[in-house]
N, C-alpha and C positions, 0 to 999 in steps of 0.2 A: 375487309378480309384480314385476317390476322394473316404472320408473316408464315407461321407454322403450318397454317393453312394450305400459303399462297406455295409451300417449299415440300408440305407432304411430298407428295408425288415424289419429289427428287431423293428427299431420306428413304422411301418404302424402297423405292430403286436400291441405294444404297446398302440397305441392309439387306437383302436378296442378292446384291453381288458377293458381300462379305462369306458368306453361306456358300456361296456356291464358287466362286474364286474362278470363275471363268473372265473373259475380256469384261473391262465397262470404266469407262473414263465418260467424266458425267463434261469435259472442259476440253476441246479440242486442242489437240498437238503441235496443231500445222498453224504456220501464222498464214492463215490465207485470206488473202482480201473478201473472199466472198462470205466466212465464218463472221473475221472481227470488224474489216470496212475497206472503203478501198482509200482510207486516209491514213487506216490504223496506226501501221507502222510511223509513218512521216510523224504522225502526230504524237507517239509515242517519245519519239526521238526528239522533235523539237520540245515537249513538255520536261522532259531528261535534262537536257542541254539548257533551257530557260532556268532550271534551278541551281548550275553548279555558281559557285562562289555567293551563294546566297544563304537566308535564313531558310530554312521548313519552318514554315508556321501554319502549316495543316491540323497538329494537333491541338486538341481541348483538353491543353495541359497548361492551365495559369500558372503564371509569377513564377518563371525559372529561376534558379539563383545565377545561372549564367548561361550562354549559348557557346558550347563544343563543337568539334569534330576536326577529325585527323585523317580520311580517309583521301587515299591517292591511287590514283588510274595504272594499273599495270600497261595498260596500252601508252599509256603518253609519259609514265614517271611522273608525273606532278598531282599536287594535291588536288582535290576538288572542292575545297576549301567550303564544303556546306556545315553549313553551322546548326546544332539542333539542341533544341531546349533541357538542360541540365536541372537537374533538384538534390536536394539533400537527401539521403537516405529516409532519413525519420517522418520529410516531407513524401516520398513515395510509399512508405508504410501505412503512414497515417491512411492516405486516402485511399491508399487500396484497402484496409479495416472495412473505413467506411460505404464503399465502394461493395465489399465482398456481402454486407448485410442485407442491401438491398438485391443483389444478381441473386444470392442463394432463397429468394424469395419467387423469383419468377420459375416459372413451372419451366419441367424439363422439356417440353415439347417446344413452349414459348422461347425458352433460351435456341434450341436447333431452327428454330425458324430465322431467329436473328442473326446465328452466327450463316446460315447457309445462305441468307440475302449478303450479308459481309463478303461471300464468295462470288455472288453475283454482279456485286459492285466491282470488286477487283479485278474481275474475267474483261471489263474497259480500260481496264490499265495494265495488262499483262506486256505491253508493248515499251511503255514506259518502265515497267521492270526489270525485264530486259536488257535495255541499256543499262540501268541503274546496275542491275549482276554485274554485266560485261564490265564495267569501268571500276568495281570493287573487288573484284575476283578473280577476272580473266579471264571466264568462258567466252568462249567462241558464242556468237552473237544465237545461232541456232540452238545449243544446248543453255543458253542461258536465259532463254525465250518458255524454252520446253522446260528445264528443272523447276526455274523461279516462277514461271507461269501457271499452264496448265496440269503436270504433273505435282507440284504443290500444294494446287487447289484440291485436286483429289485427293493428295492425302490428308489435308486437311476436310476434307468433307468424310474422309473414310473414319476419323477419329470421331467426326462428328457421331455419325452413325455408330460407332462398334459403343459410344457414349450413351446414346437414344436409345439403344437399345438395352442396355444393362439397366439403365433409370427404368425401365418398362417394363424390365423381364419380371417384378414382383409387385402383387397388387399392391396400393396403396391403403387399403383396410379390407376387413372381412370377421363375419360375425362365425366365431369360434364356440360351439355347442359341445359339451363331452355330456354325454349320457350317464348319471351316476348312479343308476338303479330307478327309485321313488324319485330321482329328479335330476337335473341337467345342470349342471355350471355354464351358462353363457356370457361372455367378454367379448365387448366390442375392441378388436385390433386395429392399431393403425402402426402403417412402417414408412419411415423418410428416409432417403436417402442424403444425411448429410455431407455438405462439403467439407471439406480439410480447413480451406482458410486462401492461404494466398501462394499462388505459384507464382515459383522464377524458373525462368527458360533464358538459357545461354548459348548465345549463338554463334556459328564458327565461321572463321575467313571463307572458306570457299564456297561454302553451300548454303548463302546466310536464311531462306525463306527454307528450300525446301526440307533440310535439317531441322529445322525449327516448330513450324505449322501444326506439325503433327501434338508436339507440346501442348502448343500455346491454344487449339483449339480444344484436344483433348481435357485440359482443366477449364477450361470455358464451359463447355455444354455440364461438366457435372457441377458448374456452379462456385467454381473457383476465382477467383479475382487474379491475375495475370500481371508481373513484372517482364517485359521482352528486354534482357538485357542483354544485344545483338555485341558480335567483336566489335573493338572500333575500328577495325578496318573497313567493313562492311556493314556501317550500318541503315543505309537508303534505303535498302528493297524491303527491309522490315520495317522499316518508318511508312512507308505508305501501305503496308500490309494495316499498322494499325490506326494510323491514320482513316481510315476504310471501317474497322472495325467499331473505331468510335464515333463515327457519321452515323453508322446505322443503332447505337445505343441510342444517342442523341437523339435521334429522330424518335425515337419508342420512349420518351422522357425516359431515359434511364442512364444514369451518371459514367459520363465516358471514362472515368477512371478505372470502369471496370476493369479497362487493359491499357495499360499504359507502357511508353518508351521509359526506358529507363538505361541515361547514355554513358559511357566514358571515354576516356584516354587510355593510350599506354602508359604514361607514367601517374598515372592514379587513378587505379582502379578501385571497382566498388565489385566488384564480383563475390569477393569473401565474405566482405561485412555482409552483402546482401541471405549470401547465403545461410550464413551462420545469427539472422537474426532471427529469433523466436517465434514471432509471427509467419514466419516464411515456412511453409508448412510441404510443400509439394517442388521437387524442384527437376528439371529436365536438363541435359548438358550434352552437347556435342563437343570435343575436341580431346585432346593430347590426356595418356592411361592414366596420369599422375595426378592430374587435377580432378580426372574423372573417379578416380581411387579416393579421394579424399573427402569427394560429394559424399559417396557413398558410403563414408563411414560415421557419417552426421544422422543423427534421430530422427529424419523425416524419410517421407515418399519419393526416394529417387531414380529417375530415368537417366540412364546413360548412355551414349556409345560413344566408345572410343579406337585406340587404335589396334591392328591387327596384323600378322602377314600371313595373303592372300594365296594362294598356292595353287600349280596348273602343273594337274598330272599328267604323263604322255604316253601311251602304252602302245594303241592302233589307231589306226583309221585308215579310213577311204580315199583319203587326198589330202596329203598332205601340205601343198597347195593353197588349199582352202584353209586350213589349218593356220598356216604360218600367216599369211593373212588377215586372220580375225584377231589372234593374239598381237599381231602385230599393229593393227588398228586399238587395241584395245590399252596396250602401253603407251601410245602417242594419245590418245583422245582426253583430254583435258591436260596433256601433259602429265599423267598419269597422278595428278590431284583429287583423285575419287576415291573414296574410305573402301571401296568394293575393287579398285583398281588390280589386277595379278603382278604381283611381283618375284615368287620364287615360282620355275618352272624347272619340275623334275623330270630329266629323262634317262634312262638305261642305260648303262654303257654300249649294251649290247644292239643296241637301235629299236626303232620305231617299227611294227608292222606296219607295212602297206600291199595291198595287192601287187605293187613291182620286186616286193623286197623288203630289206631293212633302208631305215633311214638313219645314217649313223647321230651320231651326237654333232661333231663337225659340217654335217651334209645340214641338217634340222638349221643348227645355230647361223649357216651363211643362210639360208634360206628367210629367217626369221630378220635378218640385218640389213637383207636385201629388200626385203617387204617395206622395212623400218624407212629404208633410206629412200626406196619411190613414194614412199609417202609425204616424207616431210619436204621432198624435192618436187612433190607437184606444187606450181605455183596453185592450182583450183583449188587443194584439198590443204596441203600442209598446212597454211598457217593459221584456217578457221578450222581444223582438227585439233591443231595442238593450244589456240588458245596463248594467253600471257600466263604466265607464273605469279601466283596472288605475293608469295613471302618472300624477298631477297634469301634469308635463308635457307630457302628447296635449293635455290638456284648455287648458294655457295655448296650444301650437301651436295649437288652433283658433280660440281666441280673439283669437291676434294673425293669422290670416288674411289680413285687410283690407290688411294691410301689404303683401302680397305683389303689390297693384299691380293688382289686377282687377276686375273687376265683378263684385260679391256679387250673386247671381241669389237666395240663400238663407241667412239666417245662421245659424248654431247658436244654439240654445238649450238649457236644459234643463225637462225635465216630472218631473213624481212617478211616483215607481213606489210605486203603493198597500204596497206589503209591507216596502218598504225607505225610511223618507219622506227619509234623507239621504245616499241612493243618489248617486253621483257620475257626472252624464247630460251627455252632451252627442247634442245629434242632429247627423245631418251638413248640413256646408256645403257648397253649391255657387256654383260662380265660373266666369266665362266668360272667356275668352282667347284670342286669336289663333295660328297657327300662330308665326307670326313673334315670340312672347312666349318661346322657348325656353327662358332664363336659369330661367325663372319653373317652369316642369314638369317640369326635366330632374332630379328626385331625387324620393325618398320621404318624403310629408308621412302620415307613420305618425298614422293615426285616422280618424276619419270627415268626409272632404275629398273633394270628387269636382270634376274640373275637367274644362270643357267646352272641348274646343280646334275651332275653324272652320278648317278646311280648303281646300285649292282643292279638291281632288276624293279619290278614295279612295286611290289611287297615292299621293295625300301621308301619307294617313293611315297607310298602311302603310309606308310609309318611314320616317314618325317612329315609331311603333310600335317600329320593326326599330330604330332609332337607339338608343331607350333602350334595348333589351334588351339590345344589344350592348354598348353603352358602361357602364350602371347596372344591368343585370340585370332581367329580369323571370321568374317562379314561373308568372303564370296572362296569358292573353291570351282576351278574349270578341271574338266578330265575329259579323254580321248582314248576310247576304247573301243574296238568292235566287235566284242567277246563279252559276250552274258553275265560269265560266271565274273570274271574280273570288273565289270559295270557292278553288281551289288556286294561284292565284296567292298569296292570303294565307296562306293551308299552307305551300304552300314557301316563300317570305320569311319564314314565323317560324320554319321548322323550322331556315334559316339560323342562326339567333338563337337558336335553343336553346331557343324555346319554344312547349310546348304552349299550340294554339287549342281553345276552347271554339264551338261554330259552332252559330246559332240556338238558346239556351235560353230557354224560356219553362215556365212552370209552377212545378212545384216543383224544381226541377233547379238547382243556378246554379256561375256561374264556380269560386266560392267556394271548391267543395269539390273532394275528391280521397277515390276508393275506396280502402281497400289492394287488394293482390293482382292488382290493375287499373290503374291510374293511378301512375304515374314520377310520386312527388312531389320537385323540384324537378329540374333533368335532369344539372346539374354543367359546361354547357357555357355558360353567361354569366357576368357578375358577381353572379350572385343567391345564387350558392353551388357549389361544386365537386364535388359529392356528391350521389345519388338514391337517394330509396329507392323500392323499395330491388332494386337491379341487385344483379348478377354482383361488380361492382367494388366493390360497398357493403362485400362481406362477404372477400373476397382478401385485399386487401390488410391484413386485421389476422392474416394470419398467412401462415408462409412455409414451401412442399413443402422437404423436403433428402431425399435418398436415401443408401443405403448401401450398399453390397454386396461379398463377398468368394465364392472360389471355392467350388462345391460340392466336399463331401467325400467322398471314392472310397467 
């Protein structure tokens, strides 16, 4: 049975969730013994642990010119001293050329069948990736389980799919008859969907698999050849993503080069030259506006997101409670290191509706500090919410905060996390501000920083809202309203902006996150990034219909 075959079933699936954007996660969430085994995890953990201070020689990537890697444990501060197979630029070119002539040969069904067994391999190692995030990045052992694991595979199978199906949405020939009176012109047509050539995907400290995937399988199924040029801070969870990928090439006699690691340092990097080499035709990029600005001003197909600030309007509600609660969960939870993270939150001078009253600005802000501070003071929840800090630099930005001219309502600190005692913590800060302070909040203060800006009334609120998305980009927008007409008033003013509102979360639900299959994560229509995943336009543009045709024969 071919792989295409053996995997239908799960793409038909697929492309029917896309459509209809209801629940469907094809890769379960929960690490539950009964799902992935009752060893999984242990196994996970010790297969992690058995490789630090070692080589990865997983991949079937011959003759390195040397073995790298620089990546160090936010939980422990020291390296992890795994070494992974280096090459010269011209040597990674070369073979992805090579590489790309024969993948843009296999048919697009046959390529979805290989890359969705690729996800099925990996869904045994979700445990082991895991660790490998947590000790790269710093998530909390459960969101780094769920981002890098199961929510990554979906959306790399969701790319698969919105792929599969654009290769299928036109017939591959068809006999073209025009009636020309006394006779017909008929031309046999035929249409290919050809690839670009060779994509690079660049990957970011925090989020190195699930940022990434969507890229990396997206130019894969339309038959692109793949450089994963992961940070080197993180680069483990994507070495076994493609380590995976090229077991199952291999096993289809098909040259693992199709997708290859492609590693470096900080202090010599190959990201530019990669980018900027002519064969490099497609290229994908997670991280910081500047670099992301610059991709995109290069002659090829580029996917970006970068950075934005996030903004959480406050007008009414029902419980305010609930409220201060989820936002407040939502600024500790990874340490507020998530591209979709809220950082400016606008309220009224004149306070909050609630059914008891107003909520002043003062009443809200202790509310929100107080939430803040039983959270990162439960020993159960604090320290596997907030996570390690991936960059010493988040942690010096928080530190120099105060500078920034405001009323520190909350300052960072750091607590113990029982398991890791030289975990690098910072809790979040909070700072109050004026509307009229704008210099002060019109940018991305990347980490866990939440600033409270007072308003004349809501109408401001939404206006600055709309100001930053437009002008700096914003990913995620929360608003708290219990009135109608001010709910689509704020809909439309962010749909202007190009961004998606989150409206009245409370519970377990928050800004934060994004479903696949469901949720346009970033939308491509601000400066937060050019590109969504994952649309119509996600997956097009890495390759190009050309037709042919010549007369039928008598």
């Amino acid at each position: 049975m071919s792989l295409y075959k053996k995997h239908k079933d799960t793409l038909d699936k697929a492309v029917k969730a896309l459509h209809e954007r209801t629940f469907f996660a094809a890769y379960p969430e929960h690490p539950s013994p009964k799902v992935y085994g009752e060893t999984a995890d242990a196994d996970g953990r010790k297969k992690f642990q058995s490789g630090v201070g070692k080589k990865f020689e997983e991949l079937k990537q011959d003759n390195p010119s040397s073995w790298i890697g620089v990546e160090e444990s936010p939980y422990m501060q020291t390296p992890l001293n795994i070494q992974y197979p280096a090459f010269e630029i011209d040597t990674l070119i070369e073979r992805g050329n090579t590489a790309f002539h024969q993948w843009r040969k296999v048919s697009a069904d046959e390529r979805a069948g290989i890359l969705v067994e690729s996800l099925e391999r990996l869904k045994g190692r979700f445990f082991e990736i895991a660790y490998a995030t947590m000790h790269t990045t710093g998530q909390g052992y459960m969101m780094a389980f769920q981002a890098s694991g199961p929510h990554a595979a979906d959306r790399a199978l969701e790319a698969i799919a919105a792929g599969y199906e654009e290769l299928n949405r036109f017939p591959s020939s068809a006999v073209w008859d025009k009636p020309m009176g006394k006779y017909n012109i008929t031309l046999d047509k035929e249409w290919r969907a050809v690839p670009k050539g060779i994509g690079l995907v660049i990957g970011c400290s925090t989020f190195p698999t699930w940022n990434s995937v969507t890229g990396v399988y997206a130019s894969l199924v339309t038959g692109n050849s793949v450089l994963v040029k992961p940070h080197p801070g993180a680069i483990l969870p994507m070495a076994i993503f493609v380590a995976e990928i090229q077991n199952v090439l291999a096993e289809n006699d098909l040259d693992p080069n199709i997708c290859q690691l492609a590693v470096d340092t900080f202090d010599k990097t190959i990201t530019k030259d990669l980018a900027e080499h002519a064969d490099v035709k497609v290229i994908d990029f997670t991280g910081n506006s500047k670099f992301g600005s610059y991709l995109e001003g290069l002659d090829k197909a580029v996917f970006t997101e970068k950075t934005g600030v996030n903004s959480v309007i406050l007008d009414s509600t029902d419980n305010i409670d609930k409220v201060a609660a989820n936002l407040a969960f939502s600024v500790t939870l990874y340490s507020g290191q998530m591209c979709t993270a809220p950082q400016n939150f606008y309220i009224p001078e004149g306070g909050i509706d609630t059914p008891d009253g107003k909520v002043s600005f003062d009443d809200f802000a202790a509310k929100f500090v107080e939430n803040i501070n039983g959270l990162v003071d439960n020993p159960k929840a604090g320290p596997f919410v907030l996570g390690a800090v991936q960059n010493k630099m988040t942690c010096e930005r928080v530190e120099k905060i105060g500078s920034l001219g405001a009323e520190v309502l909350l300052e960072s600190r750091t607590i113990e996390n029982p398991m890791f005692k030289d975990a690098r913590i910072a809790t979040p800060a909070v700072l109050a501000l004026s509307a009229s302070d704008k210099e002060k909040y019109s940018e991305e203060l990347f980490g866990p920083i939440a600033l409270l800006i007072k308003t004349r009334d809501t109408a401001e609120s939404v206006a600055l809202a709309k100001e930053m998305a437009i002008s700096h980009g914003a990913i995620s927008c929360g608003a708290y309203t219990t009135d109608a007409t001010t709910r689509e008033m704020i809909a439309d003013e962010m749909s202007l902006a190009a961004t998606p509102v989150s409206f009245n979360l409370v519970g377990g639900i928050y800004m934060n996150q994004n479903a696949g299959f469901s949720d346009f994560h970033v939308t491509g229509g601000n400066p937060a990034g050019n590109a969504s995943f994952t649309n119509p336009e996600y997956v097009i543009k890495r390759f190009t219909w050309v037709g042919h045709r010549e007369p039928v024969k008598a």
